[in-house]
C-alpha positions as CSV (number, residue, x, y, z in Angstrom):
1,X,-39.5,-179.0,39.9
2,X,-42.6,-180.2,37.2
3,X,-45.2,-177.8,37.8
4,X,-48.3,-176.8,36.5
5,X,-49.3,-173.0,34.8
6,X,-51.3,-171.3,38.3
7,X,-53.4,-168.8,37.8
8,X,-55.4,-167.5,41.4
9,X,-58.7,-166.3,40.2
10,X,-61.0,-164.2,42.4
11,X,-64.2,-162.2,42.4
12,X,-63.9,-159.3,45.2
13,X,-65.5,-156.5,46.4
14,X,-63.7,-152.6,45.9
15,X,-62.4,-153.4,48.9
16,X,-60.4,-156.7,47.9
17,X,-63.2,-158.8,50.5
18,X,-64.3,-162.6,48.9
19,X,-67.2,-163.4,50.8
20,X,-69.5,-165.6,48.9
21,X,-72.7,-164.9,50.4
22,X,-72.0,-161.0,49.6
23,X,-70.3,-161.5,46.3
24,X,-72.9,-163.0,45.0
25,X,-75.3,-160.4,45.1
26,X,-72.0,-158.0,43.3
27,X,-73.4,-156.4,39.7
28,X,-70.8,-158.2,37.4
29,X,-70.9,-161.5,39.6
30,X,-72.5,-163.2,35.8
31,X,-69.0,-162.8,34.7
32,X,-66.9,-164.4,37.1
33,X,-67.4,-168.0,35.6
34,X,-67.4,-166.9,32.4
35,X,-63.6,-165.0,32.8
36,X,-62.8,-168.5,35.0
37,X,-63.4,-170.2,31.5
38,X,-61.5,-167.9,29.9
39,X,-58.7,-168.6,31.2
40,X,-58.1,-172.3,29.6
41,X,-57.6,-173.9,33.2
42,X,-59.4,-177.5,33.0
43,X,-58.5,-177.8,37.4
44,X,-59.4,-175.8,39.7
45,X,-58.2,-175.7,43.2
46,X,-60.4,-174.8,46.1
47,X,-59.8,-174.8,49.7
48,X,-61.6,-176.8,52.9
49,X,-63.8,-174.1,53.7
50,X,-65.0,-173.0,50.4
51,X,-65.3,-176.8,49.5
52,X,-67.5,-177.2,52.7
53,X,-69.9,-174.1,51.8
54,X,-70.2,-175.4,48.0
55,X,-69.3,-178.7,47.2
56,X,-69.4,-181.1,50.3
57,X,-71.5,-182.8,51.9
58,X,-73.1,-181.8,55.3
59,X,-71.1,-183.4,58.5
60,X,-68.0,-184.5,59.1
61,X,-65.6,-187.8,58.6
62,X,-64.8,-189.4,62.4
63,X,-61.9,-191.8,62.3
64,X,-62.4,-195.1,64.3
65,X,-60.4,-195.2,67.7
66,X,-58.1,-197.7,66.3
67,X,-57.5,-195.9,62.9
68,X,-54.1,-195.4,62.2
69,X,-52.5,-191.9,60.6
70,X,-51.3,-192.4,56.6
71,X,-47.9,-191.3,57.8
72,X,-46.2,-191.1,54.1
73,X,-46.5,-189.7,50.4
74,X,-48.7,-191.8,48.5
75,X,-51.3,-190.7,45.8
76,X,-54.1,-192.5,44.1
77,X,-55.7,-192.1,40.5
78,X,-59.8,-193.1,40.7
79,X,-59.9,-191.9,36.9
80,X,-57.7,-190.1,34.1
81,X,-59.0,-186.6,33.3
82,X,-58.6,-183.4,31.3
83,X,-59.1,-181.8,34.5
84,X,-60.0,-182.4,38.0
85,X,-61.7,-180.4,41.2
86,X,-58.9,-180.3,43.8
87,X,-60.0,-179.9,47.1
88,X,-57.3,-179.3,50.2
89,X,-58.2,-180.6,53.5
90,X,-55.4,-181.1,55.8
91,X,-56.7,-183.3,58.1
92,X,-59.8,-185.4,55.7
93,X,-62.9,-184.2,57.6
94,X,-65.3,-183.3,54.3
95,X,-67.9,-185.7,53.6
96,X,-68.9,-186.9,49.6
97,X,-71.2,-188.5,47.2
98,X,-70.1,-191.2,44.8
99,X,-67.9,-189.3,42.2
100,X,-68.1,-191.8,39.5
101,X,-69.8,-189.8,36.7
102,X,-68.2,-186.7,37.4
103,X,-67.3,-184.1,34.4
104,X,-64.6,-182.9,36.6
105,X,-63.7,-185.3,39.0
106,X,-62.6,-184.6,42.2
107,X,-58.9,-184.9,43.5
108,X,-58.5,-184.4,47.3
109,X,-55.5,-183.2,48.8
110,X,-54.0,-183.8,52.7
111,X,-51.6,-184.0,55.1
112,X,-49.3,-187.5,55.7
113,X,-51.5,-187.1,58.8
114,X,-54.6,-188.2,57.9
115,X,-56.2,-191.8,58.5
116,X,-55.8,-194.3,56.4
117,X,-59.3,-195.0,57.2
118,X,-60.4,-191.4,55.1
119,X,-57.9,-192.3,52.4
120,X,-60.3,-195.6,52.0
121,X,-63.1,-193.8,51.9
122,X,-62.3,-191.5,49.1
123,X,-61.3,-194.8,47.2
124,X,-64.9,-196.6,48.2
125,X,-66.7,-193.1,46.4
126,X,-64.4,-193.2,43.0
127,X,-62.3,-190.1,44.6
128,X,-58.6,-189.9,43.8
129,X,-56.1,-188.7,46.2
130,X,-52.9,-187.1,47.3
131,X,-51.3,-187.3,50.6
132,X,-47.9,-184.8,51.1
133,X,-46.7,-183.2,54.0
134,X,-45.7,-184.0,57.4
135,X,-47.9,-181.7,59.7
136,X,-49.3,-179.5,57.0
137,X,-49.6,-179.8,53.1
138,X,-46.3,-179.4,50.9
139,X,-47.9,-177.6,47.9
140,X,-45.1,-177.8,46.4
141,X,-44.5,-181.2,46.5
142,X,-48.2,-181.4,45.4
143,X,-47.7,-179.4,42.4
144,X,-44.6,-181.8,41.5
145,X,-47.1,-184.4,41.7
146,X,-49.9,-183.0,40.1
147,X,-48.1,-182.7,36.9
148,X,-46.1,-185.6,37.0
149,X,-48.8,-188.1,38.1
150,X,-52.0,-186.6,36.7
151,X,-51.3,-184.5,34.2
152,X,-52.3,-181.4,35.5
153,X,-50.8,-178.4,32.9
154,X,-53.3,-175.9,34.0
155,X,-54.7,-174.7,37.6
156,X,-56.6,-172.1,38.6
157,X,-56.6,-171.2,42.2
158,X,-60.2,-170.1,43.1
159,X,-60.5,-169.9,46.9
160,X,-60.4,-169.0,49.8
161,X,-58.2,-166.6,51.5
162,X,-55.5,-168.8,52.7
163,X,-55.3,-171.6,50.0
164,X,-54.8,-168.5,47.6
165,X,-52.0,-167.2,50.2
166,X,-50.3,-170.5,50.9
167,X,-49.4,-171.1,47.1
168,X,-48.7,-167.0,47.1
169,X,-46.2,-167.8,50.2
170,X,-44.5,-170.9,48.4
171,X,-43.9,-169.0,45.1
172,X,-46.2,-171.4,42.7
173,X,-48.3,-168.4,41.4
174,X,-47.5,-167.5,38.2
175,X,-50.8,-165.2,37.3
176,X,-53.5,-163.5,39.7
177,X,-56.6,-163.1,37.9
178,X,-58.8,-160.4,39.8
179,X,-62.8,-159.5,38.7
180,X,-63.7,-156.7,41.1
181,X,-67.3,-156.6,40.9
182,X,-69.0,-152.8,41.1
183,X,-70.0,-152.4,45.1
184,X,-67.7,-152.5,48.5
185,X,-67.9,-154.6,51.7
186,X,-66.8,-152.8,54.1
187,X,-67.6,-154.7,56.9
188,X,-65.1,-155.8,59.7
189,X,-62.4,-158.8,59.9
190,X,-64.0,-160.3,56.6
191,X,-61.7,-162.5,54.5
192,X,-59.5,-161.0,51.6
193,X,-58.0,-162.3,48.0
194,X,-54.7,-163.6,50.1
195,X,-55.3,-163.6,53.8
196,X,-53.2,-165.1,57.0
197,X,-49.8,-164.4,55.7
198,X,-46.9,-163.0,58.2
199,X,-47.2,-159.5,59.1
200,X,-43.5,-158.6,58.0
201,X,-43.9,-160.5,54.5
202,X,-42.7,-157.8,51.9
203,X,-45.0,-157.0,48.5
204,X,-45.2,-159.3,45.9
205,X,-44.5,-157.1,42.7
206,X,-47.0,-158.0,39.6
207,X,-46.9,-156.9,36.2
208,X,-50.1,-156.2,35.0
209,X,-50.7,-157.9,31.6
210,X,-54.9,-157.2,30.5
211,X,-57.7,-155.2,31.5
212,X,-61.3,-155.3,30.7
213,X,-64.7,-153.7,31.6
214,X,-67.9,-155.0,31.5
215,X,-71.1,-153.2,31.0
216,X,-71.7,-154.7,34.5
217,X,-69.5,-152.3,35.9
218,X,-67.0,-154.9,37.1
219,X,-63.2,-154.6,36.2
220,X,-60.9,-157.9,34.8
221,X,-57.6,-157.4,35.8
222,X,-54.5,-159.7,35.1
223,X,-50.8,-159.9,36.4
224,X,-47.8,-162.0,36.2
225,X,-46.3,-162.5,39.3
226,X,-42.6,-161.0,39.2
C-alpha cells in the first residue's frame, strides 16, 4: 500500500482530555500551531465534529427524497495542491462556502453511502472529494488514494478523539505528536487524544524520539509508533 508520512498531533490537558473550549484557555496553547508547523505536514486531517465546531458552516445538508446513495469508490480533484484540509464525514451532512481561493483547500472524505446529490454539491463549491468504504470509511483505502491521486506525502492528524483512534486502530500512524499544555481537566466523560476504541485492544508501544519545554510550561513530546 502508497501511503502518506501520519503524524497525530494533539494539544491536551495533564490529564490526556482535548476539549477545545478548555484547551484554549491552557498556558502554552500559543504553541500548539506553531509545533503543528513544525512538523513539515502541508494536510491536515480533521474529523466531523471538530470540522463542525471550526470550519463548517452552520446547519446541515438534507438529501432530496429521490436522491440516490454514491454506492462506489470514486474521487474528485477541484484543484492541485501542496496540501489540502481533509475533513471526514461519513455520511456528507457539513455545510460550506465557495472554496475557490483557498490556501489550503479542502478535501472531504465519506462513505460509498452518501448521496450523490452531496457529492454535487462539494463539486458546485470548488471542493474535491473522496468516497471509500461500504458502511463506514476505509482509511486505509483513503490513504492509498491520497498519495496516489493527490499527492499527499505528509498528514498530520489533528482531531478529534475517534478520527485520531480510527487511523490508531488501522495501523496508519506512524508518529503521535503530543503538547500537553500546563493545567488538568478533570472533569467527567470528556473526550481524550484516542477515544472509542475496544475495551480489550492491547497498548500500542511508542518510542519516544524529542522532548521540549516551553517557558509556557507546556511539554512537546514525540513518538514513533512501534
Amino acid at each position: 500500500m502508497k501511503k502518506p508520512y501520519i503524524i497525530c498531533h494533539m494539544m491536551t490537558s495533564v490529564d490526556g482530555r482535548i476539549d477545545c473550549a478548555m484547551t484554549e484557555h491552557l498556558p502554552g496553547v500559543q504553541e500548539y500551531y506553531e509545533t503543528l508547523d513544525e512538523l513539515d505536514a502541508p494536510s491536515r486531517v480533521s474529523g466531523r465534529v471538530t470540522a463542525m465546531l471550526e470550519m463548517a458552516l452552520p446547519g446541515e445538508f438534507t438529501a432530496s427524497a429521490d436522491s440516490k446513495p454514491f454506492d462506489k469508490e470514486g474521487y474528485s480533484k477541484a484543484v492541485d495542491a501542496k496540501g489540502y484540509e481533509i475533513v471526514t464525514d461519513t455520511k456528507g451532512t457539513l455545510l460550506w462556502d465557495d472554496d475557490s481561493n483557498s490556501k489550503r483547500p479542502l478535501l472531504i472524505v465519506t462513505s460509498e453511502n452518501v448521496s450523490s446529490e452531496y457529492l454535487e454539491y462539494l463539486e458546485s463549491r470548488h471542493i474535491s472529494w473522496i468516497a471509500c468504504g461500504k458502511d463506514k470509511i476505509d482509511l486505509v483505502r483513503v490513504c492509498d488514494i491520497l498519495a496516489d491521486k493527490f499527492g499527499v506525502e505528509r498528514m498530520a492528524v489533528v482531531g478529534g478523539g475517534h478520527v485520531n483512534a480510527g487511523f490508531l486502530k488501522d495501523g496508519l500512524l506512524d508518529e503521535v505528536s503530543i503538547l500537553i499544555g500546563a493545567g488538568i481537566d478533570g472533569r467527567e466523560g470528556m473526550a481524550a487524544v484516542f477515544d472509542g476504541l475496544e475495551s480489550d485492544r492491547p497498548v500500542t508501544q511508542l518510542k519516544l524520539t524529542d522532548v521540549k519545554k516551553y517557558d509556557s510550561d507546556a511539554v512537546w513530546l514525540r513518538y514513533t509508533v512501534k
